[in-house]
N, C-alpha and C positions, 0 to 999 in steps of 0.2 A: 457196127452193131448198135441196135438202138440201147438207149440207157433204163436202168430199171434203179428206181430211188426208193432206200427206206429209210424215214424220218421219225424219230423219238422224241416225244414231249410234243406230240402233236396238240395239245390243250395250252401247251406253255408261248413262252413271245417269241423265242425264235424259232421252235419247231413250226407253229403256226406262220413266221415270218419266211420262213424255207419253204414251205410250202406254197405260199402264193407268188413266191416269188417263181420257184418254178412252171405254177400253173400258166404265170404271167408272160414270163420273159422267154421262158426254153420249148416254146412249144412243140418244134418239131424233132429235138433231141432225144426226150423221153417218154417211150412208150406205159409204164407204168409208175403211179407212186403211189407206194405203200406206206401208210401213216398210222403209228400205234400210239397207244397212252393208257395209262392204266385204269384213268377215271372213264366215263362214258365222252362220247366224242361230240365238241359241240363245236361249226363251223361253217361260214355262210359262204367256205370255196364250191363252186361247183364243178368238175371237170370229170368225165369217164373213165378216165386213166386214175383217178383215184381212187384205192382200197382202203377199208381201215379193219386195224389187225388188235384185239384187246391182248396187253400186255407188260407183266410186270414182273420187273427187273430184279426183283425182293427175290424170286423164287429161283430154284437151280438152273445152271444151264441148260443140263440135259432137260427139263422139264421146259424151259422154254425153245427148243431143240425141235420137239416133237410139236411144239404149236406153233414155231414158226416153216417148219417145212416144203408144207403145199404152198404158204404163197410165195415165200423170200429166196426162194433157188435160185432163182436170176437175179438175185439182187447184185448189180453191180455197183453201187454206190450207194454207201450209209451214211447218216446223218446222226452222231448221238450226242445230243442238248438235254438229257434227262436229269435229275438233279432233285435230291431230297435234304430240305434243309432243317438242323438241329442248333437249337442256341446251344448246346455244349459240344463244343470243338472234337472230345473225344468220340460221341454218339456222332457227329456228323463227318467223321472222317472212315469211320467202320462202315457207315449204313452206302456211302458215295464210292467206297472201294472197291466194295462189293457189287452193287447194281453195276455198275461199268463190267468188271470182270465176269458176270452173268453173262450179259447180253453180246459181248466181243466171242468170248466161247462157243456161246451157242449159234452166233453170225459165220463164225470161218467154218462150222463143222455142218453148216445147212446149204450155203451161198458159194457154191464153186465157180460160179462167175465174177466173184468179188473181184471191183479196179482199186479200190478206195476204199477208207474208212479213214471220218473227220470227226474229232472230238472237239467238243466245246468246254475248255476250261472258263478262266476270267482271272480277274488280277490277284486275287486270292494267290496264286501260283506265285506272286512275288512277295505275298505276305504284308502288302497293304492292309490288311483287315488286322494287324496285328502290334506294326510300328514303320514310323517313317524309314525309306526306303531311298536309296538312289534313284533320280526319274529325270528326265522320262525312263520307266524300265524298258530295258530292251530284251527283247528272246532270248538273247544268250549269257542272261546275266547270271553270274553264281546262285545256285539255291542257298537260303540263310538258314533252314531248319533240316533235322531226318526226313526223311522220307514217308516216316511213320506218322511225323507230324501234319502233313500237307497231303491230301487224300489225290490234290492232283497230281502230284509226283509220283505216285503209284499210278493213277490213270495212264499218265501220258508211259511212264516204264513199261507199265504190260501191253499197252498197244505196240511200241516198238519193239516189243522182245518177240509179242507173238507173228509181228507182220517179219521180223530177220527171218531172209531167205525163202521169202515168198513172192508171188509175183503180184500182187495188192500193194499200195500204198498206202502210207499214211498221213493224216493233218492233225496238227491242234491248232484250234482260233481262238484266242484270249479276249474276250471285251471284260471293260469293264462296266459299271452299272448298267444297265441294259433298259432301254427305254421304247415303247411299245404297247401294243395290245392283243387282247385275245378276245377271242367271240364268247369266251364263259370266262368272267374274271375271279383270277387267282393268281397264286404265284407271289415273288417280290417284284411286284410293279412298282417302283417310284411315280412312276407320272400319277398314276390313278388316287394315287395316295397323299399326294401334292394338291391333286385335284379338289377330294374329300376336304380338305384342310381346308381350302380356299374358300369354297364354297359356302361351309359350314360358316369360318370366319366374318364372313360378308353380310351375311343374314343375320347373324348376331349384333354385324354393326361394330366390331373389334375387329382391332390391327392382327395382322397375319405374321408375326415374327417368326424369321426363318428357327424349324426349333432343333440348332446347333452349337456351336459356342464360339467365341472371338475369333479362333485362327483359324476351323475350318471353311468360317464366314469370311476370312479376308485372305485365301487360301487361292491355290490354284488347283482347277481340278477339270475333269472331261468325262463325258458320256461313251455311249454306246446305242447306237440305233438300232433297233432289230432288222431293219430294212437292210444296213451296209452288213452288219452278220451273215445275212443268208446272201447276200451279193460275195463276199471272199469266200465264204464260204462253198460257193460253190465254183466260183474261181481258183482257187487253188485244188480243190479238187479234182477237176476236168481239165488244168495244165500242166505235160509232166512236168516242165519246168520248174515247178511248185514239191515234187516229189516228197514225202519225207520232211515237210518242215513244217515249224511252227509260226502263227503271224497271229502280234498284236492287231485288232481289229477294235478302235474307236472312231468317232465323227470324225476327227483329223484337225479339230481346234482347241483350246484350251477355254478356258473362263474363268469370273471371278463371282462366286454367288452374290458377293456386296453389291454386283449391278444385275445379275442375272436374277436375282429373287423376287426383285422390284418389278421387274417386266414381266414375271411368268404372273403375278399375283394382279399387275393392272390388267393382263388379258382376262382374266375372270371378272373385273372391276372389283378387284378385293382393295387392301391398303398394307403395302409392308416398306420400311424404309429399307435406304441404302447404308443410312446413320444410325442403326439399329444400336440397342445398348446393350450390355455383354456386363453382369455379373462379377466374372473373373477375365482378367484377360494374358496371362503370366501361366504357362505350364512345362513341365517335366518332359522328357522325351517318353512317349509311350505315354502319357495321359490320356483318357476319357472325359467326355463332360458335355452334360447336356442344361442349357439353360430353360429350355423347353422341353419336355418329354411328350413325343407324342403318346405314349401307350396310355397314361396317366389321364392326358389333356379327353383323348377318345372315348372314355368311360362314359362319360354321363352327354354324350353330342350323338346319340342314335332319335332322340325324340326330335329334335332338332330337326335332324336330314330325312328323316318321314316325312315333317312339316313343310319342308322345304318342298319336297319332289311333291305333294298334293298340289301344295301352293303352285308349282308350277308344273301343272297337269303330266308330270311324269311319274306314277306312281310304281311303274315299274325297277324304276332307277333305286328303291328302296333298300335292295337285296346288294346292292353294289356296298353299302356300308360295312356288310361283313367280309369284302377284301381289300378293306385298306390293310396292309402290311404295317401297322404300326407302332411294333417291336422291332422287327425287322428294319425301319427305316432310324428308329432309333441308333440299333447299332452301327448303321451307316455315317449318319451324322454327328454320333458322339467321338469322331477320331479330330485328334489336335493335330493331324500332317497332312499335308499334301500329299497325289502318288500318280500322277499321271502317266500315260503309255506311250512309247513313243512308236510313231506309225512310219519307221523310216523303212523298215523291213519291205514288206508290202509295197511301198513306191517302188523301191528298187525292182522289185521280181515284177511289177508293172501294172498293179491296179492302181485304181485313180478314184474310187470313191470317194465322198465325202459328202456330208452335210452340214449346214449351220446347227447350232446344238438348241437352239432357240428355236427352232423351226421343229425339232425332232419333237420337244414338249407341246408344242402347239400344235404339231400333225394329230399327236397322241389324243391331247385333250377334244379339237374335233372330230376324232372318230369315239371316244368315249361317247360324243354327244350323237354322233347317229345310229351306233348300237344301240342307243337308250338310258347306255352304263350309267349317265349324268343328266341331268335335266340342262 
């Protein structure tokens, strides 16, 4: 029976990433795919087999029940990458509890052809965003918080509660940072936001200092491709083999930003050392600390990247200033630990992805530049 796909966060990096990967690779497997989002849908796939369904996860099940109906009845395999983020942990654990539990309800009580249904957590789920961890973390490592605390532990619980003794399976795929693009930029994009920084810095004719602090600068850490996302992601999904489990999903190498920084900023022809100098460089388990703030640094560098994108006839690229994430990447980079994933799960059950993590920033930044996103 041929396959029927619906995908969440169709405007986001992996939902958009799941989706062309599909168009791309699985061509004669699935006959439709259905792609919602709640904002308006912006996207340069083209394929027949594509639907797009407006919708939002915010509202009740039954209420989402009845609009997804007519088209999601065959849906046999879901994709849900949705995700609404809050800088206060308690608003962003309520608000991600809930859309999940919306949308799973309203999917098994419309979709009686359901095979499948894959969640997309990320590291979060081991509490990296919180304090250093054991790592690489594995799948089945102890949780360190309630349940209440970590919104993905309720995700992943109600999926497994609602999928017991049904004949659907289930996935979660964990990445962490996620790196990527989208045809309407939003979201927490690092690259794009990396990008802005760089750009900005160059033109000004100042150095580009990674804006982190000593240990998470001489630290180890790893990405996440949008591209290898929607590649397991739909690997484990279409093999039963995979049934029922959860799989870390990163590039599949480590790095150390004290040389990584250096190269993503010459690809721009910016200037950032490797011998960067660091303020403090001695902290506490669980500190924070940023020697750079981007949110701060961002303020008064909009007149700047106007002038910029005139200067070089890309005046379109203007509007990309208002998604740099740079709060968001602050709280990224203000962590003094290391927390990388370990990808051993995954080898075993037999996929074999992988990318250079160096190559995932540079795929990113040139397609930024043939969207237009960057001059």
């Amino acid at each position: 029976m041929a396959k029927v796909a619906l995908i969440t966060g169709a405007n986001g990096i992996t939902g958009s990433a799941i989706l062309e990967h599909l168009v791309k690779y699985n061509t004669s497997e699935w006959s439709r795919i259905i792609i919602t989002s709640r904002s308006p849908l912006k996207t340069t796939v083209s394929d027949p087999r594509v639907e797009f369904i407006a919708l939002d996860f915010s509202n009740s099940s039954e209420t989402l029940a009845e609009q997804m109906r007519a088209q999601c009845a065959d849906v046999t395999h879901a994709y849900f990458s949705s995700y609404v983020h809050k800088d206060d942990f308690a608003e962003l654990n309520k608000a991600n509890r809930s859309l999940f539990e919306n949308f799973l309800s309203a999917l098994i009580s419309v979709s009686k052809e359901l095979q499948n249904c894959t969640l997309q957590t990320g590291g979060k789920y081991y509490n990296v965003h919180l304090r250093s961890v054991p790592w690489p973390a594995r799948e089945n490592d102890p949780r360190l918080v309630p349940s209440e605390e970590n919104f993905y532990y309720h995700q992943e619980d109600f999926l497994i509660e609602q999928q017991r003794g049904s004949s659907w399976s289930w996935n979660v795929i964990r990445p962490e940072a996620i790196i990527g693009y989208t045809t309407k930029p939003n979201g927490m994009n690092e690259a794009l936001t990396i990008a802005l920084y760089f750009l900005i810095n160059k033109e000004l004719g100042r150095e580009s200092p990674m804006p982190t602090n000593y240990a998470y600068f001489n630290g180890t850490d790893d990405i996440s491709d949008a591209r290898l996302i929607a590649d397991l992601s739909i690997f484990a999904s279409t093999h039963q083999h995979c049934a029922n489990q959860a799989f870390n999903s990163t590039n599949g190498d480590f790095f150390n930003w004290k040389y990584m920084w250096p190269r993503l900023a010459e690809w721009f022809g910016a200037h950032a050392s490797s011998d960067q100098h660091f303020t403090k460089t001695s902290f506490e388990a669980g500190d924070t600390h940023l020697d750079v703030n981007l949110e701060d640094w961002a303020k008064d560098k909009r007149e700047v990247w106007n002038a910029l994108c005139d200067k070089l006839g890309s005046p379109g690229s203007k509007s990309t200033f208002d998604a740099g994430t740079w709060a968001f990447q602050d709280w990224v980079f203000q962590r003094t630990w290391s927390a990388p994933l370990s990808m051993n799960k995954a080898r075993k059950f037999g996929w074999t992805g992988h990318l250079d993590s160096f190559d995932s920033f540079t795929d990113a930044f040139t397609k930024f530049k043939e969207l237009g996103q960057i001059p």
